[in-house]
C-alpha positions as CSV (number, residue, x, y, z in Angstrom):
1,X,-42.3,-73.7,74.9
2,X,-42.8,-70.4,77.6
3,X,-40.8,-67.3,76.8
4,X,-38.1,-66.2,78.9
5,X,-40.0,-63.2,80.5
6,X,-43.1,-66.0,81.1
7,X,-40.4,-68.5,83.0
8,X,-39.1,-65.6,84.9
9,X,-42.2,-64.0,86.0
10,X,-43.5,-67.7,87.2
11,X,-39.8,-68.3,89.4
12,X,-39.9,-64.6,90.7
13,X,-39.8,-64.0,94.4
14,X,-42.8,-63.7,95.6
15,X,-44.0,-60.9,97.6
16,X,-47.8,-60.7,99.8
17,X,-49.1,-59.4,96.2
18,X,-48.4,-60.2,92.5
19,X,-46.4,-56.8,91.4
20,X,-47.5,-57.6,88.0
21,X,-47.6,-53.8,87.5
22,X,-43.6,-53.4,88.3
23,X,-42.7,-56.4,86.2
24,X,-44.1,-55.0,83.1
25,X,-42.7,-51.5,83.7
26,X,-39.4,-53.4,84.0
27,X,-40.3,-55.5,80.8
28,X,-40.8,-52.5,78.7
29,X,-37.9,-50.1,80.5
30,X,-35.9,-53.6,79.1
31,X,-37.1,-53.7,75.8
32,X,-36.6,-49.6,75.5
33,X,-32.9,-49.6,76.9
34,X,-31.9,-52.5,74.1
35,X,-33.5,-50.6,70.7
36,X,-31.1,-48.3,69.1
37,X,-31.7,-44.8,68.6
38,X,-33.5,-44.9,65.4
39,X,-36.1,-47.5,66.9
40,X,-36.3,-45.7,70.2
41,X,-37.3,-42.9,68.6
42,X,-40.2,-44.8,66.3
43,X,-41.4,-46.0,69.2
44,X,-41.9,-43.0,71.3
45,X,-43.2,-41.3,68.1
46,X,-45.9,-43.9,67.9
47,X,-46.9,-43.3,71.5
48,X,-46.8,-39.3,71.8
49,X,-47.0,-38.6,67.9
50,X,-43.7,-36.4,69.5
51,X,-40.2,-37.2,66.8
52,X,-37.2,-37.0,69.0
53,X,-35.4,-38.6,66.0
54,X,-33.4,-35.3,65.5
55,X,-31.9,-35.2,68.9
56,X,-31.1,-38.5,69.1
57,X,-29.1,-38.1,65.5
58,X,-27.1,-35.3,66.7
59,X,-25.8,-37.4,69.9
60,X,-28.5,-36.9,72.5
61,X,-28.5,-39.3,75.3
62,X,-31.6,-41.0,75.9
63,X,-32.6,-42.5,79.5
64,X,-35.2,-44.6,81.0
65,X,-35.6,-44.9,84.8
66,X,-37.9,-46.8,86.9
67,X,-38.9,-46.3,90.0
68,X,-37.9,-43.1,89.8
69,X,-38.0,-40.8,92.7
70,X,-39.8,-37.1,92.6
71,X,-40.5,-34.3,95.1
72,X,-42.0,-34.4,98.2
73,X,-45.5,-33.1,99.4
74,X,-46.1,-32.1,95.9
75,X,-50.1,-31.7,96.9
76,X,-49.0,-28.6,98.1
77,X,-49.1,-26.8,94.4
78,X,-52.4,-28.2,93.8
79,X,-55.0,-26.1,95.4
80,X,-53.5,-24.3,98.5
81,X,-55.2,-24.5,102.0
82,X,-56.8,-28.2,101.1
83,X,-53.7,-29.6,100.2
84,X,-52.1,-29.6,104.0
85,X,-54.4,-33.0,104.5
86,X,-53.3,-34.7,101.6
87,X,-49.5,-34.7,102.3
88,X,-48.4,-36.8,99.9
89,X,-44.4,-38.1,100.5
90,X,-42.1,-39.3,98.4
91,X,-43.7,-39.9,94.8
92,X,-42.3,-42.8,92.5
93,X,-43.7,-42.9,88.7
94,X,-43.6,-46.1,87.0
95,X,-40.9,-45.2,84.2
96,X,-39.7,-42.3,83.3
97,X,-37.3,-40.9,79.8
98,X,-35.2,-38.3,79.6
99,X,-33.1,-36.9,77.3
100,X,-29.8,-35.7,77.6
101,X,-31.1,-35.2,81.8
102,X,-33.9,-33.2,80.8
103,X,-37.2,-35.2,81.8
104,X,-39.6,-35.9,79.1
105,X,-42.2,-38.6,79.8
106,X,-43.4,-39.8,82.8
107,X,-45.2,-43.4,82.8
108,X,-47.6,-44.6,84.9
109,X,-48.6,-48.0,84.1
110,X,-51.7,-50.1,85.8
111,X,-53.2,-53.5,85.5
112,X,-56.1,-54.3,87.8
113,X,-59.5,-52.2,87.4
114,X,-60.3,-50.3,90.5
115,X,-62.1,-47.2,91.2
116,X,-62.1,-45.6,94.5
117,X,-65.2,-44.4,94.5
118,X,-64.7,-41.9,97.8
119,X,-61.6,-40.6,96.4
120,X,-62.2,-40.3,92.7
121,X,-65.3,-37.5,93.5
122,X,-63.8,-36.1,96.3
123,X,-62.0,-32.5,94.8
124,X,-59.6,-32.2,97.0
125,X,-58.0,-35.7,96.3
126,X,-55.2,-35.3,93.5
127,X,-54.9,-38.9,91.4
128,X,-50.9,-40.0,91.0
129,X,-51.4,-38.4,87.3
130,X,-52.0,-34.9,88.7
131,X,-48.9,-35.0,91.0
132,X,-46.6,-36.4,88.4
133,X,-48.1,-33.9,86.4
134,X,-47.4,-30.5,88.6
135,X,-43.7,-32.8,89.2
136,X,-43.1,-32.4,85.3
137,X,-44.4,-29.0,85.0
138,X,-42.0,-27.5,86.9
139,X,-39.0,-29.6,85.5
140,X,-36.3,-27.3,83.1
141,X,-37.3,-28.2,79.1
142,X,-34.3,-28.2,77.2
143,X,-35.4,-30.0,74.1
144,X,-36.5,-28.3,71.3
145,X,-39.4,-29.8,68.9
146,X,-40.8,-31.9,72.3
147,X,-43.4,-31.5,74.4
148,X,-43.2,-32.7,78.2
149,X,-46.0,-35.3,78.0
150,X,-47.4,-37.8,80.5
151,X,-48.1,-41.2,79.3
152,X,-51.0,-43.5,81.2
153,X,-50.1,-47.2,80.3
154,X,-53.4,-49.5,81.5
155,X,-55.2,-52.9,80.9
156,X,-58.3,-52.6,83.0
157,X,-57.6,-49.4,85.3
158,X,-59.7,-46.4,84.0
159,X,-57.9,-43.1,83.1
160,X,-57.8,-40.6,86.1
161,X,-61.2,-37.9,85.9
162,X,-60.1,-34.9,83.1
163,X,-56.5,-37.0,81.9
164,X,-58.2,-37.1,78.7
165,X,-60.0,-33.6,78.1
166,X,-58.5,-30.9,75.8
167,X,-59.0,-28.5,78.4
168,X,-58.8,-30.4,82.2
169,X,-60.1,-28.6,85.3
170,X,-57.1,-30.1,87.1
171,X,-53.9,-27.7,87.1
172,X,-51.9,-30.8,87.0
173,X,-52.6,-31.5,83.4
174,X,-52.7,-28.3,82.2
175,X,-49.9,-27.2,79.5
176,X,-48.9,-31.0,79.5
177,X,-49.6,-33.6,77.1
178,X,-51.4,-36.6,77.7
179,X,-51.5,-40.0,76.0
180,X,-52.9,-43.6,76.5
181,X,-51.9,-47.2,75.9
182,X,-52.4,-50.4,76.5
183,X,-49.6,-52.8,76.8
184,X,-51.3,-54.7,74.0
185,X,-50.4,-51.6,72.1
186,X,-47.0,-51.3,73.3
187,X,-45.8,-54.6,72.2
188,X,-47.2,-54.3,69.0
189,X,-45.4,-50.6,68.6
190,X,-42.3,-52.6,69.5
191,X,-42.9,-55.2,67.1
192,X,-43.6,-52.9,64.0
193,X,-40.5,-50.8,65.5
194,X,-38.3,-53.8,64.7
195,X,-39.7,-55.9,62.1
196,X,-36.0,-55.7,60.0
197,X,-34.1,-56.3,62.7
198,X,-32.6,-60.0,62.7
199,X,-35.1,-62.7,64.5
200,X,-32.4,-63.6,66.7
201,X,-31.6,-59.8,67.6
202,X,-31.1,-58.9,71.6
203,X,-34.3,-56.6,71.1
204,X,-36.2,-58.8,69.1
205,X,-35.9,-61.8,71.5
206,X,-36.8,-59.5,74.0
207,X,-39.9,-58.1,72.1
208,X,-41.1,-61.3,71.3
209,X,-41.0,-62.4,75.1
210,X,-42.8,-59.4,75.9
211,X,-45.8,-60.3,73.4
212,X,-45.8,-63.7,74.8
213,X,-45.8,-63.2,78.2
214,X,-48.9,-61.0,77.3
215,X,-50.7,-63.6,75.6
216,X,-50.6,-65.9,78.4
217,X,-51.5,-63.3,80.9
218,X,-54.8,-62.9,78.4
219,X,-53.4,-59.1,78.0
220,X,-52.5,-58.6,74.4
221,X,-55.7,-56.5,74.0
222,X,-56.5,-57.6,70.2
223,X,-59.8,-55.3,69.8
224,X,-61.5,-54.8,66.6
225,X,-61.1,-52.4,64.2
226,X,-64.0,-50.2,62.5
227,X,-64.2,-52.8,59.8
228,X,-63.9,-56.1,62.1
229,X,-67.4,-54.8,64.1
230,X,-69.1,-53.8,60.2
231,X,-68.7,-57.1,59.1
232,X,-70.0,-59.2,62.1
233,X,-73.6,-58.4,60.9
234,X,-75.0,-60.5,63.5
235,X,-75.0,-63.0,61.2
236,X,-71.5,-64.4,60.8
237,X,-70.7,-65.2,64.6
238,X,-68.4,-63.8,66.8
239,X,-64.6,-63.0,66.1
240,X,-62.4,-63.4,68.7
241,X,-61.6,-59.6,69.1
242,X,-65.1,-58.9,69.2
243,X,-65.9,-61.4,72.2
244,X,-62.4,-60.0,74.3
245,X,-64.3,-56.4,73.6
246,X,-67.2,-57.2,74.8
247,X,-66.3,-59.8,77.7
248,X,-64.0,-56.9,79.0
249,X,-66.9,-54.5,78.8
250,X,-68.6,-56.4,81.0
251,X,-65.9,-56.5,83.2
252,X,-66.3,-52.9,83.9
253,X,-69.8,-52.9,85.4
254,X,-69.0,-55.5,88.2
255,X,-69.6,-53.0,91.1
256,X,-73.2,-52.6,90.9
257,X,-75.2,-54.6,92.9
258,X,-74.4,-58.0,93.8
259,X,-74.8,-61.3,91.3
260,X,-77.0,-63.8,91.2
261,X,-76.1,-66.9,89.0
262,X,-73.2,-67.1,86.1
263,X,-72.4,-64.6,83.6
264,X,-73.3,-64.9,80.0
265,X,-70.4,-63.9,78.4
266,X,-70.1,-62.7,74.9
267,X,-72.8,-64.4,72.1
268,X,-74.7,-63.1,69.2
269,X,-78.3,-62.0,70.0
270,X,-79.8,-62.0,66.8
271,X,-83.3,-61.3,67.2
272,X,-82.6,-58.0,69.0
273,X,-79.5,-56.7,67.3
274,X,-76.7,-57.5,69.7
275,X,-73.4,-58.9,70.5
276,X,-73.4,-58.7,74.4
277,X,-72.6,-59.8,77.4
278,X,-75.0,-60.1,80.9
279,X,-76.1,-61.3,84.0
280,X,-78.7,-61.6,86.4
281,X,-78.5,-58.6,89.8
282,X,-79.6,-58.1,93.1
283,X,-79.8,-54.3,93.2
284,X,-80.3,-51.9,96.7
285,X,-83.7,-52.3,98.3
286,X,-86.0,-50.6,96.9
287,X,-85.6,-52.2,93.4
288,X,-87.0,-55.1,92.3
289,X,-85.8,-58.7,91.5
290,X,-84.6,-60.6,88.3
291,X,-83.0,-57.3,86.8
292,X,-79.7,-57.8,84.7
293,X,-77.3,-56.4,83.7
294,X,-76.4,-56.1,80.1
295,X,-73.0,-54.5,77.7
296,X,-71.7,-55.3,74.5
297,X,-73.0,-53.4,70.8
298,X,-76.0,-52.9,69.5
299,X,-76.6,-53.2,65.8
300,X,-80.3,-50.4,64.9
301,X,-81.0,-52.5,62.0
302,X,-81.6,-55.2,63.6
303,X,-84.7,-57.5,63.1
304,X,-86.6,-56.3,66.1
305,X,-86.3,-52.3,66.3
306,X,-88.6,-52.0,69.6
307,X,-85.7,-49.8,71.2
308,X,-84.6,-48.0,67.7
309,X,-88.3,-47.0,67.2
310,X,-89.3,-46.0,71.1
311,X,-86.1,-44.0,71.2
312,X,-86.7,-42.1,67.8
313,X,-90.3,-41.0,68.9
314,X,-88.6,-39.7,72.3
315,X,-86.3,-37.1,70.1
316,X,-88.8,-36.6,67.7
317,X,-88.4,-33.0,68.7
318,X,-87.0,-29.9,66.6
319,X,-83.4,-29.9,66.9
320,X,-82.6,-34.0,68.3
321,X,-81.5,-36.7,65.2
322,X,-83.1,-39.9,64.9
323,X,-80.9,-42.9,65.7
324,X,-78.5,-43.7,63.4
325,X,-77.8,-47.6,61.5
326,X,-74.1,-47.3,62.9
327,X,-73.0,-49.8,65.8
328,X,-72.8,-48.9,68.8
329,X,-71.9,-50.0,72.4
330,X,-74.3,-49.9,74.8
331,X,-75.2,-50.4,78.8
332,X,-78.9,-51.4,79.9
333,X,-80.2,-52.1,83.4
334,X,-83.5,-54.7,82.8
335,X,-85.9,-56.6,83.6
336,X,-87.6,-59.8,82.8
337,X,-90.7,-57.9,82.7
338,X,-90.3,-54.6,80.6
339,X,-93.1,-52.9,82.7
340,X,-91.4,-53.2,85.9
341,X,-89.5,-50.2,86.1
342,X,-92.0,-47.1,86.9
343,X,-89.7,-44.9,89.1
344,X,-89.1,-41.6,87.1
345,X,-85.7,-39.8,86.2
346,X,-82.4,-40.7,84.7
347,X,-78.9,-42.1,85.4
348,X,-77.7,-39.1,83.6
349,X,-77.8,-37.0,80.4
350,X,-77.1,-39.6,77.5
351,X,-79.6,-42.3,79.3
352,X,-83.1,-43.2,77.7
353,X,-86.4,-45.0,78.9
354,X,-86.8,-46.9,75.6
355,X,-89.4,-49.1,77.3
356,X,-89.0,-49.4,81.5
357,X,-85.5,-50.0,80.9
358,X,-82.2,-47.5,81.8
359,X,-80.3,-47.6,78.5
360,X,-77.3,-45.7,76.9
361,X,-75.3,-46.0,74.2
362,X,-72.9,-44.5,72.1
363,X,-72.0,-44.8,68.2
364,X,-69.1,-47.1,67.9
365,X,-67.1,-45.2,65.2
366,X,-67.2,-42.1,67.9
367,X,-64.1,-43.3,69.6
368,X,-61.2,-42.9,67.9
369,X,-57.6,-44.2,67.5
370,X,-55.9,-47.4,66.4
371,X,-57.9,-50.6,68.2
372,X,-56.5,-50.0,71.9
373,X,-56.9,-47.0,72.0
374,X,-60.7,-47.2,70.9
375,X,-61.3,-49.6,73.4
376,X,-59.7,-47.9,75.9
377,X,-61.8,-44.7,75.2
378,X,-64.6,-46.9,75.3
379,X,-63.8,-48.6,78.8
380,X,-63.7,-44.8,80.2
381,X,-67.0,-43.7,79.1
382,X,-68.5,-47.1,80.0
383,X,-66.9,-46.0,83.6
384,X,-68.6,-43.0,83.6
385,X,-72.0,-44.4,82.8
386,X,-71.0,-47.0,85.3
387,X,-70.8,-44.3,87.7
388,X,-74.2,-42.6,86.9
389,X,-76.3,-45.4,87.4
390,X,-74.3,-46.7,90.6
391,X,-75.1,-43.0,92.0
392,X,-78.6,-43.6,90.5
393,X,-79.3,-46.7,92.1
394,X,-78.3,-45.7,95.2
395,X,-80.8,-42.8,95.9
396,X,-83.3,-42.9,97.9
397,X,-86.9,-44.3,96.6
């Protein structure tokens, strides 16, 4: 039997899109307006580490709006003279809570991966982050023990450039602080929010919906934890959070080039340490054919070492580590023939040349947080590398 928020989302009226991203703002602004104040305040405190439990106790009013309209031309605070061609308008963040009128968090919540590529390096485009950002900064803070924060809610969409460094070159993030979810990890806030609250409870029906309606949508983001990726050992087959890991890798690096024949989605590699996920490309011209694509982790101790061993005699130098045993998640553009590749230079600094091949990696256990949160921390370095090689590929040869 479908959940009420699955039936309603299926009978909605349609418009020349699905406005998947609206419904879920209004699922969760739903779910937040129904908890009482002790469990709104758990909740928030699991998303901004920020405990608002205090106010709340003495009488505070809480409020979530969506939709909520913001300043005009707000560009204009960014960086001066540049700003007059990037007029902005009328702004409208996903969700936004205050407390007792004084705004707290702002929401912007995303669904579908998409990188403008013209816009995202261009430095006088400001993402939506950066002008909800200088909105907020300017906004009167009138409650003591929290921080105005911005909040960046996303299933596929990578974080905007600098949301996540401690010190951003963009002045709309600076003196703000900045978190990241996933719905996945929303509804299960909610649900460990609640868990004493009666089954049949208006916020628990409603919490249970919302988990639902994710699972059928294939967004409840179940990644692994530390110990889920130490056990697989190549030997004991996949786990389903595992494969959704790795299959959503893959679908990161689906901008380069164009496909030839079907994907390979996530299996067990044995012989050459990986769990991964790839697919034949046809790259610019200039490059040759029957390259893939390949994403996933890569386990060092694995049978065949060819890459662990090249790679340690490249930093054999003073002051570079050999390779450690941990897992780690990877990116490597091949070919069927490992002498193919001659051309010279790098996608960027973490890339190697283990044999012909453009590889990078990172150490698994590097990105940190609950099991969303990793993941998504892995999806925006994966972007990054993404990025490099796209810029790579395109040089000229």
């Amino acid at each position: 039997m479908s959940s009420l928020l699955v039936d309603l989302f299926k009978y909605r009226s349609r418009e020349k899109r699905e406005a998947m991203e609206d419904w879920l703002t209004e699922c969760v602004a739903a779910v937040l307006r129904t908890l009482p104040n002790d469990r709104f305040a758990a909740v928030l405190e699991a998303i901004t580490g920020q405990d608002c439990s205090g106010l709340l106790e003495a009488g505070a009013v809480p409020h979530v709006a969506t939709q909520f309209v913001i300043a005009k031309e707000i560009a204009d605070a960014i960086d001066g003279p540049e700003a007059d061609a990037r007029k902005v308008g009328v702004q409208r963040p996903d969700m936004m809570i205050s407390i007792d009128g004084s705004p707290w968090l702002v929401f912007e919540n995303k669904v579908v991966h998409h990188v403008d590529h013209d816009r995202s390096t261009d430095p006088r485009y400001a993402s939506q982050m950066e002008r909800y950002g200088v909105w907020l900064q300017a906004q009167e803070h009138e409650m003591s023990g929290l921080s105005k924060a911005l909040v960046f809610v996303t299933h596929f969409t990578p974080v905007p450039p600098g949301y996540t460094s401690p010190r951003p070159a963009q002045p709309g993030f600076s003196g703000l602080d900045r978190h990241v979810a996933t719905w996945g990890s929303l509804s299960r806030i909610f649900i460990e929010a609640t868990t004493d609250l009666a089954p049949d409870s208006h916020p628990r029906a409603l919490i249970n919906a919302f988990a639902e309606f994710l699972e059928e949508h294939g967004m409840s983001d179940e990644y692994p934890a530390s110990q889920d990726v130490a056990l697989l050992g190549l030997q004991i087959g996949s786990t389903d959070r595992l494969k959704k890991l790795v299959d959503d890798m893959f679908v990161r690096i689906q901008d380069i080039g164009r496909w030839n024949g079907n994907t390979v989605w996530a299996e067990a590699d044995v012989e050459f340490g990986r769990f991964n996920t790839y697919r034949w490309v046809h790259l610019d011209e200039g490059w040759p054919e029957n390259c893939f694509l390949n994403t996933g982790l890569w386990f060092p101790d694995s049978p065949n070492q060819l890459y662990r061993d090249t790679i340690d005699e490249a930093l054999a130098e003073p002051g570079k580590q050999p390779i450690s045993s941990a897992p780690k998640v990877f990116l490597q553009l091949a070919h069927e023939d490992i002498e193919m590749f001659r051309a010279g230079g790098l996608p960027g600094s973490e890339w190697h040349r283990p044999v012909s091949d453009f590889f990078v990696f990172r150490d698994y256990d590097s990105f940190h947080g609950d099991p969303a949160a990793r993941a998504v921390a892995i999806f925006a370095w994966l972007d990054e590398r993404v990025e490099e090689l796209r810029r790579f590929l395109q040089r000229p040869r």
